[in-house]
C-alpha positions as CSV (number, residue, x, y, z in Angstrom):
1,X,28.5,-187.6,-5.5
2,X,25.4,-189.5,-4.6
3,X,26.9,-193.6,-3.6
4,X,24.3,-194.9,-5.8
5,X,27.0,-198.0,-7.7
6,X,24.3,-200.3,-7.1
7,X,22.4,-199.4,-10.4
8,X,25.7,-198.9,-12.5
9,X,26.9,-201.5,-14.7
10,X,29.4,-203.4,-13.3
11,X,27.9,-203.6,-9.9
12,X,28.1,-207.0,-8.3
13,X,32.0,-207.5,-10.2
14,X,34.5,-207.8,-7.7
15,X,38.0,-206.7,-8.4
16,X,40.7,-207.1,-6.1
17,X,44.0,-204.9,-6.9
18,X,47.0,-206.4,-5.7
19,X,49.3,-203.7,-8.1
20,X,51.1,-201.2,-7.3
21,X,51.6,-197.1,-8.2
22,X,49.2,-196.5,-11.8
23,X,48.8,-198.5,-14.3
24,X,47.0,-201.5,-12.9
25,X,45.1,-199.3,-10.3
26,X,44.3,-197.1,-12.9
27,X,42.4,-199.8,-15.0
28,X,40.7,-201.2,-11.2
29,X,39.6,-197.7,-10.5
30,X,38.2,-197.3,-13.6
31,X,35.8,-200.3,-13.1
32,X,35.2,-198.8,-9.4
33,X,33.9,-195.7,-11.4
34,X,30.9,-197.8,-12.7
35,X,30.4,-200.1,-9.9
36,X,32.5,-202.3,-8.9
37,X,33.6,-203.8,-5.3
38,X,37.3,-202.0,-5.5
39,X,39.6,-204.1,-3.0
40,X,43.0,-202.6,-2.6
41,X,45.4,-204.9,-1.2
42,X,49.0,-203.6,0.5
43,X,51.5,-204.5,2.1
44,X,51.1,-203.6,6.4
45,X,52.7,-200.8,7.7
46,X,53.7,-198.9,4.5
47,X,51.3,-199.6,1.9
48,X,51.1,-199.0,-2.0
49,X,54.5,-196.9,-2.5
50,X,51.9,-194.3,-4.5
51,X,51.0,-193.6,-1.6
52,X,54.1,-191.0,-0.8
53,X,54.3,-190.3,-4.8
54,X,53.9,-186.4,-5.6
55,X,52.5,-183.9,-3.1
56,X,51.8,-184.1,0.1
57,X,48.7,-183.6,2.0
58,X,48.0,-183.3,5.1
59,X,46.7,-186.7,6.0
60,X,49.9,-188.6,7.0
61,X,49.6,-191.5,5.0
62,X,48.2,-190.0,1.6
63,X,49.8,-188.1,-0.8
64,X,47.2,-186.1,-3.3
65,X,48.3,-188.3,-6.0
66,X,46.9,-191.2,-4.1
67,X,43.7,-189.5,-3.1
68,X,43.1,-189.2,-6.7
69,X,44.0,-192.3,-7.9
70,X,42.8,-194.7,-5.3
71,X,39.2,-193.4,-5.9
72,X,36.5,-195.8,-4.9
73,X,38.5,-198.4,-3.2
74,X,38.7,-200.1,0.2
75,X,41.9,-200.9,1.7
76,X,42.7,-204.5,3.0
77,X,46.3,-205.3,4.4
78,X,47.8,-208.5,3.4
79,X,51.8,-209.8,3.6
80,X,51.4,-212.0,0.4
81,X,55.0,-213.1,1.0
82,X,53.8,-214.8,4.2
83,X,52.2,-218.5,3.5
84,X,49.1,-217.5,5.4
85,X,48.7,-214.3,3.5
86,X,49.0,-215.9,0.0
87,X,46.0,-218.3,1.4
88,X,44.0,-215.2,2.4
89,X,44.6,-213.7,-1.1
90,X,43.8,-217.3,-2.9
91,X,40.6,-217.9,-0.7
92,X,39.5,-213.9,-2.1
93,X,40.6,-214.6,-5.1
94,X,37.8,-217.8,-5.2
95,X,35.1,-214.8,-4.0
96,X,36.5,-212.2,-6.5
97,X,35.5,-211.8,-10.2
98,X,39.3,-209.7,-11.2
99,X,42.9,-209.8,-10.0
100,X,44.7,-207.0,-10.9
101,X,48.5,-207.0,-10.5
102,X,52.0,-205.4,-12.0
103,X,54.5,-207.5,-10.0
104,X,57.9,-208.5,-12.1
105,X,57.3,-212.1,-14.0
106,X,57.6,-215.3,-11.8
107,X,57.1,-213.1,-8.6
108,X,53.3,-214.4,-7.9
109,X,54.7,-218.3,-8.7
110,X,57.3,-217.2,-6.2
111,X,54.5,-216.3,-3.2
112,X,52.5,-219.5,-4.4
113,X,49.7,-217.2,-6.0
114,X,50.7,-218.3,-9.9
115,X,47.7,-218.4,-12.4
116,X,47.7,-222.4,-11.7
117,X,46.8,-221.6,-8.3
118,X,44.3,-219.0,-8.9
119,X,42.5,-220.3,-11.7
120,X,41.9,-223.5,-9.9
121,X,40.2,-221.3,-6.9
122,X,38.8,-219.9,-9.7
123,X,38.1,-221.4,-13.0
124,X,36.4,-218.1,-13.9
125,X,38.7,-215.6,-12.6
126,X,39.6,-212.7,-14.8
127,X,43.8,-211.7,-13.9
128,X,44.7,-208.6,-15.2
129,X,49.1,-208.4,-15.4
130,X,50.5,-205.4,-15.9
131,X,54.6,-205.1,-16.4
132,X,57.4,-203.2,-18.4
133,X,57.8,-206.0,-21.2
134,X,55.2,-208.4,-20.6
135,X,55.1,-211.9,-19.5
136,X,57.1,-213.5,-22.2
137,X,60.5,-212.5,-24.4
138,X,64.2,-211.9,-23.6
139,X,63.6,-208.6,-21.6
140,X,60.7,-210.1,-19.6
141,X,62.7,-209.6,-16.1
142,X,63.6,-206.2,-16.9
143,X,61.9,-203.3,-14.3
144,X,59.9,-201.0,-15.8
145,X,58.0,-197.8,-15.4
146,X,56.1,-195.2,-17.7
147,X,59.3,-193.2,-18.5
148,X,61.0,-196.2,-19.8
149,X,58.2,-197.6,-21.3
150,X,58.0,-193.9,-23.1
151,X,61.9,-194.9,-24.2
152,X,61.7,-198.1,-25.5
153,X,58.5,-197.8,-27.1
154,X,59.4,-195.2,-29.4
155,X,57.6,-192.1,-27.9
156,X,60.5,-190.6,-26.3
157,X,62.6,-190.5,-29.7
158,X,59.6,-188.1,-31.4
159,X,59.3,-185.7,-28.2
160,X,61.5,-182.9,-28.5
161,X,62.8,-179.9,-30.9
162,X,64.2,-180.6,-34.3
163,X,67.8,-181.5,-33.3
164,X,67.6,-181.5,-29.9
165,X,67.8,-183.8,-27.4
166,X,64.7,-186.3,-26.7
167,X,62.3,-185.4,-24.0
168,X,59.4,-186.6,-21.6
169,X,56.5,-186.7,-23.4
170,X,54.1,-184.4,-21.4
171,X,56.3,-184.6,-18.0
172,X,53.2,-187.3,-17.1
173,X,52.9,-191.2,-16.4
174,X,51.6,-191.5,-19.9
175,X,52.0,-195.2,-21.1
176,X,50.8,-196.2,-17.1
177,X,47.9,-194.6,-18.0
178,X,47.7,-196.2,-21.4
179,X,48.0,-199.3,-20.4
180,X,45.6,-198.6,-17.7
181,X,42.8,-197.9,-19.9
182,X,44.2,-201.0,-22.3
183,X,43.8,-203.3,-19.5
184,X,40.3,-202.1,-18.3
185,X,39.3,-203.0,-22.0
186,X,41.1,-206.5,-22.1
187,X,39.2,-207.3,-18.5
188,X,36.0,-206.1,-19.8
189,X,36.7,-208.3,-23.1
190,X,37.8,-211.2,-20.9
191,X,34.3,-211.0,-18.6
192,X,32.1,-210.7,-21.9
193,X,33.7,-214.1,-22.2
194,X,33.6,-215.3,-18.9
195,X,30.0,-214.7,-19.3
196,X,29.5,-217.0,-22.6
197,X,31.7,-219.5,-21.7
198,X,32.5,-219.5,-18.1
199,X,36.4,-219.8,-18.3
200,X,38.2,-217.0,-16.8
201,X,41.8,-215.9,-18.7
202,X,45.1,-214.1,-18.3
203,X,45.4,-210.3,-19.7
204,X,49.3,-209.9,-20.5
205,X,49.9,-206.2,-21.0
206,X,52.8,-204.6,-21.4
207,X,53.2,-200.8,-20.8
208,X,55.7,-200.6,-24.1
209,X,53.2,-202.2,-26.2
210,X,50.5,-199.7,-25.2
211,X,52.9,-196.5,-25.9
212,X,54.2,-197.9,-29.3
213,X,49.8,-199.1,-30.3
214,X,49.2,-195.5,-30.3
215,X,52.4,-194.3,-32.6
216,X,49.8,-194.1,-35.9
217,X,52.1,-194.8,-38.9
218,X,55.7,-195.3,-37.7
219,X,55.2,-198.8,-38.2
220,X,54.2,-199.3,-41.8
221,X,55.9,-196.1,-43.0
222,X,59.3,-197.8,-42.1
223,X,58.2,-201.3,-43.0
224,X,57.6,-199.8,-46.5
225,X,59.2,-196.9,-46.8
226,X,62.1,-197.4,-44.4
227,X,60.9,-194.0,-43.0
228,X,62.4,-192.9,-39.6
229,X,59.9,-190.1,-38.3
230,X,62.0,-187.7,-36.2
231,X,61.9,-184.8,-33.8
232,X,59.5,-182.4,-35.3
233,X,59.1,-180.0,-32.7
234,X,56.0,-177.9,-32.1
235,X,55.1,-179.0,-36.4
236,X,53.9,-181.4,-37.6
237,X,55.4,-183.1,-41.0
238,X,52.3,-184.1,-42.3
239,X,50.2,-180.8,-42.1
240,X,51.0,-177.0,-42.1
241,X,50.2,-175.2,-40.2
242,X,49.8,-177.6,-37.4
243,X,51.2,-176.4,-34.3
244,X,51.9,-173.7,-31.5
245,X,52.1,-170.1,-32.2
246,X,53.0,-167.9,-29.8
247,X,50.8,-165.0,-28.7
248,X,51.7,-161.0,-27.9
249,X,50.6,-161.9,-24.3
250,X,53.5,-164.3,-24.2
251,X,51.0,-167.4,-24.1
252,X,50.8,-169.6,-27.1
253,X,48.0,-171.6,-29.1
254,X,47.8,-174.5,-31.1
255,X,46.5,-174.8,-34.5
256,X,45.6,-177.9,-36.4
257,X,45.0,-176.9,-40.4
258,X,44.6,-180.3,-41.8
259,X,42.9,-179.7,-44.8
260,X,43.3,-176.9,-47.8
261,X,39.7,-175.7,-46.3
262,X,41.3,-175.3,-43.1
263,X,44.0,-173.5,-44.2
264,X,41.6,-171.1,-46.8
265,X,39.9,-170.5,-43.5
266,X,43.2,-169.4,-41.1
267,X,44.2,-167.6,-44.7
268,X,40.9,-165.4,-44.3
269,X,40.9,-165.0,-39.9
270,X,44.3,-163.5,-41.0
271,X,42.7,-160.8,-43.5
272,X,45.2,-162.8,-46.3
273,X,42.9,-164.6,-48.4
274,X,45.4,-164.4,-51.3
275,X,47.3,-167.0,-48.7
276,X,45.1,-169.9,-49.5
277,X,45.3,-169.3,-53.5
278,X,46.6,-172.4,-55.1
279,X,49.9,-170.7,-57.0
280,X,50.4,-169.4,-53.6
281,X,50.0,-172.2,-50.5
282,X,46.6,-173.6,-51.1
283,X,47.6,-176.8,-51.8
284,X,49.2,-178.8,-48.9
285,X,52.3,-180.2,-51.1
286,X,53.3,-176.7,-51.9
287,X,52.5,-175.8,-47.6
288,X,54.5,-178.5,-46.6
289,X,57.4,-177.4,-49.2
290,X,58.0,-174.5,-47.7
291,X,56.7,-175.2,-43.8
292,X,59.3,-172.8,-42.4
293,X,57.9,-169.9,-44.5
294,X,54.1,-171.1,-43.8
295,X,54.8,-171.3,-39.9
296,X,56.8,-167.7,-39.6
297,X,53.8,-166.2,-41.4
298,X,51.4,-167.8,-39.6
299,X,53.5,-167.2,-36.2
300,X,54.2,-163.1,-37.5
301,X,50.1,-162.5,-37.2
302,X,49.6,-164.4,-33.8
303,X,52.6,-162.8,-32.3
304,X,51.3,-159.3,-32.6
305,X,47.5,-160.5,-30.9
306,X,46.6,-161.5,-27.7
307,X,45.6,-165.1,-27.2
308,X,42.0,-164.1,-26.8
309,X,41.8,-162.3,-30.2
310,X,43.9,-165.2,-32.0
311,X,41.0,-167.4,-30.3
312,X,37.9,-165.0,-31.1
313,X,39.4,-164.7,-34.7
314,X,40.0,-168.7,-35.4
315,X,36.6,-169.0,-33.8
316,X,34.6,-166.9,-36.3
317,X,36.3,-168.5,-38.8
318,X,36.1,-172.1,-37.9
319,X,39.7,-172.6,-37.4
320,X,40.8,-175.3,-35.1
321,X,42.4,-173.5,-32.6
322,X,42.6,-173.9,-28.5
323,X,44.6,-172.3,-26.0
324,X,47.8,-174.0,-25.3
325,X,46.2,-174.1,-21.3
326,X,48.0,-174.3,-18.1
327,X,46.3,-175.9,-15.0
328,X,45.8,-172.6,-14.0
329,X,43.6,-171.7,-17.3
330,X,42.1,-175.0,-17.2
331,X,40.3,-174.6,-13.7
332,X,39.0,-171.2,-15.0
333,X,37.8,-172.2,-18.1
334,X,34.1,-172.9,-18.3
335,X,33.9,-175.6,-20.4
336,X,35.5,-177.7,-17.9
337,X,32.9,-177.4,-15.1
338,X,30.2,-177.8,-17.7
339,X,31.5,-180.8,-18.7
340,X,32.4,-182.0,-14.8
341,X,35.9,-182.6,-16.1
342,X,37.0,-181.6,-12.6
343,X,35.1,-183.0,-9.4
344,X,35.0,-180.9,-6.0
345,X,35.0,-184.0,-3.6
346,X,35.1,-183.6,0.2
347,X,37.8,-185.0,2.5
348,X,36.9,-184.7,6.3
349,X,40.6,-183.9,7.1
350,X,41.6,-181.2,4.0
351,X,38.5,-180.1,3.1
352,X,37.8,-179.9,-0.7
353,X,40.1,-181.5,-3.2
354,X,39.5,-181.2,-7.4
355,X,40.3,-184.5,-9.1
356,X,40.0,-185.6,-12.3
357,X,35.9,-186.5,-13.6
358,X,35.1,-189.7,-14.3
359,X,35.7,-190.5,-18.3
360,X,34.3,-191.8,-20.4
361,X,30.6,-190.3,-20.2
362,X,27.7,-192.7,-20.5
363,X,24.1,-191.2,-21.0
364,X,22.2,-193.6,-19.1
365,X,24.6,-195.4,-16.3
366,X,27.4,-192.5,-15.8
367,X,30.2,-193.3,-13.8
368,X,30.9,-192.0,-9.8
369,X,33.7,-191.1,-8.0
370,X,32.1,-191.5,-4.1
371,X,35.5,-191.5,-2.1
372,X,38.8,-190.4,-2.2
373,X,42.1,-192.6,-1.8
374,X,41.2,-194.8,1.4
375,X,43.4,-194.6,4.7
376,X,46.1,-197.9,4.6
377,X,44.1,-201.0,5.9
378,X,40.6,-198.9,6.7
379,X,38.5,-201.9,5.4
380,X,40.6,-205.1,6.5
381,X,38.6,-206.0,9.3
382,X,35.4,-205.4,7.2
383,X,36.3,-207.3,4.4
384,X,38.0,-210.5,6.0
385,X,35.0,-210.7,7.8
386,X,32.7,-210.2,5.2
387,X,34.3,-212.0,2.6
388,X,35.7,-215.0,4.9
389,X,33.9,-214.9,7.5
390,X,37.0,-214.6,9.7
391,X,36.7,-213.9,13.5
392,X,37.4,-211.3,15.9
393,X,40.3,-213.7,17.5
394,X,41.6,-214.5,13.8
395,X,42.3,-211.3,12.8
396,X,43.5,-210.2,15.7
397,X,46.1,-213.3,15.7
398,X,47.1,-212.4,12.3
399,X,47.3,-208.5,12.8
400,X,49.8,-209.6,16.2
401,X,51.3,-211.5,13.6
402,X,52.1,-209.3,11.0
403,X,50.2,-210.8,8.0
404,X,47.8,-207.9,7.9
């Protein structure tokens, strides 16, 4: 794409991210999408430990993950555990309108580089924290990543077969990304303020809060009910048939039947109206009564289709239906490049790389992604000077000196 973030929305904001591996990045790259000044701060000689996470590539110091991920940012090297460091950060934190970080509770107090200290650079400053548990309670000091967060927000216990043993939701870093997307919306909340009243604020976010806010009604339905929702498989316990159904191809697709219209409508793409007559299982109490029976049938007339005639079928009969997809399908499937769901971007060193678009999609300021994941420290020399105005001899000094 076209480096045109001058005319998008939240040029002129400056965020610097001071986090580490996805779920603060995640909500810093998302405002570096629609135009904001991206400063990616790690620690000299190894960097952000994303950068070695998943695949390599062929450019030593990036992994594909972090070409990805690290969209749209410039990369400044700073030892924040060094006192002259810490003032670096705390003099471009008095420039900057965001600080995004995810380090363990008490750790920025530790370094000097508390909210006290940043606020009073900064009276407006905007600090985005990002950690397991959050900033406060007993388990406050605990570590905490995506997996565990998945765990002890009560994802992990739904995931799996009925009787069988709990699994990762998705295989993904689901509740970083979450949370990433939860924090972008607390800084954007917190600038809207800024903007009315001038006083910046603290964003406390916890990655299990963000996996159990999305958990729909396990909350009241135990309050009240003393429900415990369990492993329900490839079902659904509140709609049938709503699932995956495997195909004669050996692929599989998912339907959603929600509705008794829904399911009159599978009942005739199956050439069994008589299915969705009400003495029969037209009415959802009686489908959910007897889910097993509803499923094998449903299951019986996809197995003996290919996945392309179970989609051409639910298709022609308004069925919500979609190809369980593989990455494989997905990057063959037209929709996606209509929708620019995938970007080709250009890397001078491995030639074209397909990342994720930029979401969500705005009509009149859409969001960019210009560069990939930056080389470790590419922009320190730019930015201190820029930003500080430091000289050639002071950044040399503290580059001999280990601080960047």
């Amino acid at each position: 794409m076209t480096d045109d973030s001058s005319s998008l929305p939240l040029s002129g904001i400056r965020v610097l991210d001071a986090a580490t591996f996805i779920a603060a990045p995640y909500a810093a790259a998302i405002m570096g999408e629609f135009g904001a000044e991206v400063i990616k701060i790690e620690q000299p000689g190894t960097g952000d430990p994303f950068r070695k996470f998943g695949t390599a590539s062929a450019r030593d110091d990036s992994s594909l993950a972090w070409l990805s991920e690290a969209r749209n940012k410039k990369s400044l090297t700073l030892n924040l555990k060094d006192p002259r460091g810490a003032k670096i950060l705390t003099d471009l934190t008095a420039k900057a309108d965001v600080l995004c970080e995810n380090f363990r509770p008490g750790t920025l107090e530790k370094w000097g580089l508390g909210w006290s200290v940043l606020s009073a650079a900064n009276p407006g400053l905007v600090m985005l924290r990002i950690t397991g548990y959050g900033q406060t309670g007993p388990y406050k000091d605990r570590p905490g990543f995506a997996r565990v967060a998945h765990a002890f927000g009560g994802l992990t216990y739904l995931a799996g077969e009925v009787g069988g043993p709990p699994v990762t939701p998705g295989s993904t870093s689901l509740g970083d990304y979450m949370s990433g997307l939860y924090g972008a919306i607390g800084v954007l909340i917190a600038l809207r303020h800024r903007d009315q009243t001038g006083e910046g604020q603290v964003i406390d976010l916890a990655l299990f809060e963000s996996v159990f806010r999305v958990l729909d009604e396990i909350a009241p339905a135990y309050g009240v009910a003393n429900i415990v929702r369990e492993r329900e498989g490839t079902g659904a316990l509140n709609a049938c048939p709503h699932g995956h159904f495997p195909t004669l191809d050996g692929e599989y697709v998912a339907i959603a039947c929600t509705t008794d219209k829904m399911f009159e409508r599978l009942a005739r793409a199956m050439d069994r109206p008589n299915l969705a007559n009400e003495d029969v299982f037209g009415l959802a109490a009686e489908r959910l009564s007897v889910r097993d029976t509803v499923n094998r049938l449903v299951s019986e007339w996809t197995r003996r289709r290919t996945r392309s005639t179970v989609m051409e079928l639910c298709l022609e009969f308004e069925v919500p239906c979609a190809p369980v997809n593989s990455i494989a399908d997905i990057f063959a499937d037209p929709h996606f490049a209509a929708r620019e769901t995938i970007l080709m971007m250009a890397d001078e060193v491995l030639g074209t790389i397909p990342v994720p678009g930029v979401v969500p999609k705005l009509s009149q300021t859409p969001g960019q992604v210009n560069d990939l994941g930056p080389a470790l420290g590419a922009d320190t020399d730019t930015i201190l000077q820029s930003w500080l105005n430091l000289n050639d001899g002071d950044i040399a000094t503290l580059r001999a000196d280990g601080v960047i």
